[in-house]
PAMAR-238897 format. One record per residue (C-alpha): residue in one letter; x, y, z; residue number from 1. Coordinates in nm, 4 decimals, decimal comma, padded with zeros to 6 digits. Example, Ala and Ser with C-alpha at 12.3 -4.5 7.8 and 13.67 -1.06 7.14 Angstrom:
2
- a / 01,2300 / -00,4500 / 00,7800 / 1
- s / 01,3670 / -00,1060 / 00,7140 / 2
This chain:
173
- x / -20,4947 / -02,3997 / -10,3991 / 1
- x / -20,2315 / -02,6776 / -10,4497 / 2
- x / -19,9352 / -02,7830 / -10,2928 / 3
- x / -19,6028 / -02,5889 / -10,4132 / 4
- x / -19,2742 / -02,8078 / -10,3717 / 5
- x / -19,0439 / -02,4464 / -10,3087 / 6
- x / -19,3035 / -02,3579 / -10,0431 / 7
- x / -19,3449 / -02,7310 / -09,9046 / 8
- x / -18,9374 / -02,7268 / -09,9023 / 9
- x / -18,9665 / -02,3868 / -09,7334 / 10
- x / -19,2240 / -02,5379 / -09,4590 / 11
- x / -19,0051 / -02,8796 / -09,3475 / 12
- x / -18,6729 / -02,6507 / -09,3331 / 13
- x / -18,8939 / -02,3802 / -09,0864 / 14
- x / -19,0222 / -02,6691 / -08,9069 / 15
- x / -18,7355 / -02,8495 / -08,8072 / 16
- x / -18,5713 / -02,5315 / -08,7447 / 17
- x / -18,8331 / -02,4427 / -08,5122 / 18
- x / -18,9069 / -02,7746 / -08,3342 / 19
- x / -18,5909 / -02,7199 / -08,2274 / 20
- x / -18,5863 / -02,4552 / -08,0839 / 21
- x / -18,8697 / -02,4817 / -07,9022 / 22
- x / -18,7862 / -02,7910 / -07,7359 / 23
- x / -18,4265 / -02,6052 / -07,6435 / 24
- x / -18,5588 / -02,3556 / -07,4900 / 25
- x / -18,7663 / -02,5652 / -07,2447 / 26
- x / -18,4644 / -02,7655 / -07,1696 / 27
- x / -18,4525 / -03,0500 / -07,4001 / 28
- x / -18,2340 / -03,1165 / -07,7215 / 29
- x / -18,3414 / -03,2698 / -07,9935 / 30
- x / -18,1871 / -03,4836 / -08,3048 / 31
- x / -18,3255 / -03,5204 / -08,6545 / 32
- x / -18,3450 / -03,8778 / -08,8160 / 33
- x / -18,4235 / -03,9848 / -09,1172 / 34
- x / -18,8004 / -04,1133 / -09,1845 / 35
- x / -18,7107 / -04,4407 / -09,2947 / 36
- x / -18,6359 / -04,4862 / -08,9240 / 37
- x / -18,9397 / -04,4031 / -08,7720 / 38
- x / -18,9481 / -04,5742 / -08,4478 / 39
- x / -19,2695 / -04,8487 / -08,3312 / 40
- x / -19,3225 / -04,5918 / -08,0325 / 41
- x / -19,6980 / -04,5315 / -07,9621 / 42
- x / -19,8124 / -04,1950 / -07,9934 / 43
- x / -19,9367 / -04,0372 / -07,6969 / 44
- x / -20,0961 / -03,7726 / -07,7883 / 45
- x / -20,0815 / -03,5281 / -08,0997 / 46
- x / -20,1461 / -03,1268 / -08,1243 / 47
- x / -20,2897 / -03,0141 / -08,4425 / 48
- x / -20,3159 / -02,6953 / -08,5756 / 49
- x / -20,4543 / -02,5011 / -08,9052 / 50
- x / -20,3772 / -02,1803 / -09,0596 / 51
- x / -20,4250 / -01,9623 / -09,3194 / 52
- x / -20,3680 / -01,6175 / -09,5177 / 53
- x / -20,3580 / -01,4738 / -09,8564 / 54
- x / -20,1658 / -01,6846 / -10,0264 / 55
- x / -20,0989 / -01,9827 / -09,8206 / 56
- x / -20,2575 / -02,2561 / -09,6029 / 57
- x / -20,1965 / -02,5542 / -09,4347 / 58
- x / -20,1485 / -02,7364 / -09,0740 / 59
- x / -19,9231 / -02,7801 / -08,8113 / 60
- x / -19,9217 / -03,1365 / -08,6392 / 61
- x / -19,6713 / -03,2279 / -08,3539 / 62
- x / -19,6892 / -03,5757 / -08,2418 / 63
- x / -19,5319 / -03,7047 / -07,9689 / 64
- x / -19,4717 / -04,0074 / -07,7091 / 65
- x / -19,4791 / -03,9356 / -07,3237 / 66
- x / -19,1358 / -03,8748 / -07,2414 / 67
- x / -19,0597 / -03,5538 / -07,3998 / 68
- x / -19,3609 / -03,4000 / -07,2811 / 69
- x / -19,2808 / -03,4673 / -06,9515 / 70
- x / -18,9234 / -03,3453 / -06,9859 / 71
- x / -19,0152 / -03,0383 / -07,1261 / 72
- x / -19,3469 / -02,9361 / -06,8740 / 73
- x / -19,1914 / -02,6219 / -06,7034 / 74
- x / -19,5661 / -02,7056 / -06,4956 / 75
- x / -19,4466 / -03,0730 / -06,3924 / 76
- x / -19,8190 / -03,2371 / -06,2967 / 77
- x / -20,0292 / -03,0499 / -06,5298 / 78
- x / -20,2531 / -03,2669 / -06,7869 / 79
- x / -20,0080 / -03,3476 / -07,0693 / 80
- x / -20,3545 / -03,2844 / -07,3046 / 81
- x / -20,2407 / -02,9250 / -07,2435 / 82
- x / -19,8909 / -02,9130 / -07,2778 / 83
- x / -19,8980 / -03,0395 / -07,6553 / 84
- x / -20,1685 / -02,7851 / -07,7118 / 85
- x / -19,9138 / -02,5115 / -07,6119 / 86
- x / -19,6076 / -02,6580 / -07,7664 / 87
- x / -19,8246 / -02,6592 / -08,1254 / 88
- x / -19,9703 / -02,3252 / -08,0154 / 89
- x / -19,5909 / -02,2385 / -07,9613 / 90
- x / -19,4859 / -02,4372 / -08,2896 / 91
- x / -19,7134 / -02,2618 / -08,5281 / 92
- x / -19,6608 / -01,9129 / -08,3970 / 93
- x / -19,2070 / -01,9547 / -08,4541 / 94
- x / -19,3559 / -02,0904 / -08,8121 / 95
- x / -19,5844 / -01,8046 / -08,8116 / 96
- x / -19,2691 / -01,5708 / -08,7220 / 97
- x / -19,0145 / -01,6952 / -08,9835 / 98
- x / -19,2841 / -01,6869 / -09,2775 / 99
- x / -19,3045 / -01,3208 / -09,2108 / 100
- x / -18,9751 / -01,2754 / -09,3465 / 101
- x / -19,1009 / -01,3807 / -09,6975 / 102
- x / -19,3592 / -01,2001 / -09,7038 / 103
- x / -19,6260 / -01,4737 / -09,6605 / 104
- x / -19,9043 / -01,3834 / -09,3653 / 105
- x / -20,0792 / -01,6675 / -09,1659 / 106
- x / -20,3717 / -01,6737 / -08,9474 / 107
- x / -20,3387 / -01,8914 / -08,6763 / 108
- x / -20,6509 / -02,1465 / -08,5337 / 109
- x / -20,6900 / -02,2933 / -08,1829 / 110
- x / -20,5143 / -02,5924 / -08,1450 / 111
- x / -20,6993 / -02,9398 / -08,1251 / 112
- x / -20,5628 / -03,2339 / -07,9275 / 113
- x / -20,5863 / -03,6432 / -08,0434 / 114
- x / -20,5326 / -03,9159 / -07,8086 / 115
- x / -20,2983 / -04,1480 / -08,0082 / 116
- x / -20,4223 / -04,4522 / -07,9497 / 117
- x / -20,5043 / -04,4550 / -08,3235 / 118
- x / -20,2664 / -04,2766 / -08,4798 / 119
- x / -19,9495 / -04,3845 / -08,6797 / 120
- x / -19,7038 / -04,1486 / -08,8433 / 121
- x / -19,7566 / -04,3275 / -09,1627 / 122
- x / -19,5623 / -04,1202 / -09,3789 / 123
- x / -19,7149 / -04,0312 / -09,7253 / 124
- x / -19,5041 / -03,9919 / -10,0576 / 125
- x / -19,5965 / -03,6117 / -10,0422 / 126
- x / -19,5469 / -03,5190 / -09,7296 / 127
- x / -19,3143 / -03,6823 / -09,4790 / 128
- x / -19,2864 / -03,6146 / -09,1275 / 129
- x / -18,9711 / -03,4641 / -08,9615 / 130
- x / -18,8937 / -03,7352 / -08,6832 / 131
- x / -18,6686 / -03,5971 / -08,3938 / 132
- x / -18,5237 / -03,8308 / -08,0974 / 133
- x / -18,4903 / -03,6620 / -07,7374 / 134
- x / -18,2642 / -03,8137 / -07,4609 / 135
- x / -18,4155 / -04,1186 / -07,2641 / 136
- x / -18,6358 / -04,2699 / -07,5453 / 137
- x / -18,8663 / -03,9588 / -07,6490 / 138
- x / -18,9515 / -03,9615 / -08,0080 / 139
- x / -19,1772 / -03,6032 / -08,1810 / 140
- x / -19,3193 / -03,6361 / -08,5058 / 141
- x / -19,4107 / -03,2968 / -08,6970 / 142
- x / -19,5867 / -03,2521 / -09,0321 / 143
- x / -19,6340 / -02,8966 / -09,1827 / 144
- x / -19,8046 / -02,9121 / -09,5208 / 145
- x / -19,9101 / -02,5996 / -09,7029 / 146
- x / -20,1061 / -02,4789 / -10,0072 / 147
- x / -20,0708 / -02,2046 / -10,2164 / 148
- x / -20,2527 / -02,0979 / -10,4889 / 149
- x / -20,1467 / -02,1592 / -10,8476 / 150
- x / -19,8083 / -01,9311 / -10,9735 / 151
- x / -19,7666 / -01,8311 / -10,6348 / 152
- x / -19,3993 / -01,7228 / -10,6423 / 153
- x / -19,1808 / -01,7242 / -10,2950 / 154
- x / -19,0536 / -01,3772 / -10,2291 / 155
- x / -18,6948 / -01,3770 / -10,1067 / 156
- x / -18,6177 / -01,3980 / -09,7203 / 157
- x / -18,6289 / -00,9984 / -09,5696 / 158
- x / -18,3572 / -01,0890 / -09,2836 / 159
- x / -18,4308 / -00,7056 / -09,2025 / 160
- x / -18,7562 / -00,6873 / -09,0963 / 161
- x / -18,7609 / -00,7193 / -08,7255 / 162
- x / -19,0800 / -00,6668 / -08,6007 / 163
- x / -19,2081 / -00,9616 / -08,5230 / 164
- x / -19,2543 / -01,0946 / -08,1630 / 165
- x / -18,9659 / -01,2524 / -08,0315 / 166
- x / -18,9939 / -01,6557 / -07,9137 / 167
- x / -19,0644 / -01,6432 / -07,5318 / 168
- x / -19,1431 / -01,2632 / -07,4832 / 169
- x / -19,4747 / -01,1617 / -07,3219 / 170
- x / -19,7083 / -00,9292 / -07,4632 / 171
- x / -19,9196 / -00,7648 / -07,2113 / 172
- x / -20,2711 / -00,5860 / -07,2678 / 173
């Protein structure tokens, strides 16, 4: 497997798309900026996630400083250690969702949490993070990097196929 720029390009646009959307619907907006910008914030912690299928694999990783963990904790005083775990939980499963509609199937792992003390979202010429600014100083970082085997060809979107679950529903057993 090696990386595929469409499928790469296909990744970041999912990513930011669902970043945002995740942090909206726990009450907090979010604005893109360009990497070049990347704020000297320290990491706080960072979520990281693999998956893979068929015909692609890769990782989720969601970064962040305090604040917008905090703001976005519908549990306020739980450990923040779990609340990035379920925001990348919650972060891989929308990409999970929207890569259904191109006919690419992912297996999800169990997320892993980093202390940031030695992290730095260095960004690499290949792959460069998405960098998003909350309100009142919070700053999220989010790589998704995937590989795909080679001549893997992206099928076009199937906007019809609804049967994924919805973002925020609850599935009971």
């Amino acid at each position: 497997m090696q990386p595929h720029a469409e499928c790469q390009k296909l990744l970041s646009q999912i990513s930011v798309e669902s970043t945002q959307s995740l942090f909206e619907a726990y009450g907090l907006s979010l604005t893109r900026y360009a990497v070049e910008k990347v704020p000297g914030h320290e990491i706080l912690m960072c979520g990281v996630i693999g998956f893979t299928g068929p015909t692609l694999r890769g990782t989720v990783i969601l970064a962040a400083n305090e604040m917008p963990l905090i703001a976005s904790n519908p549990v306020h005083g739980s450990p923040l250690r779990d609340w990035i775990a379920e925001l990348t939980n919650q972060l891989a499963g929308r990409v999970k969702n929207r890569l259904r509609a191109y006919g690419i199937e992912i297996y999800i792992t169990t997320p892993v949490v980093l202390r940031g003390e030695h992290l730095a979202p260095v960004p690499r010429a290949e792959i460069q993070p998405e960098c998003f600014e909350a309100p009142g100083g919070g700053v999220l970082w989010v790589w998704t990097e995937g590989e795909a085997p080679e001549g893997f060809v992206l099928a076009e979107a199937d906007t019809a196929d609804d049967s994924s679950v919805n973002e925020g529903d609850a599935l009971m057993f």
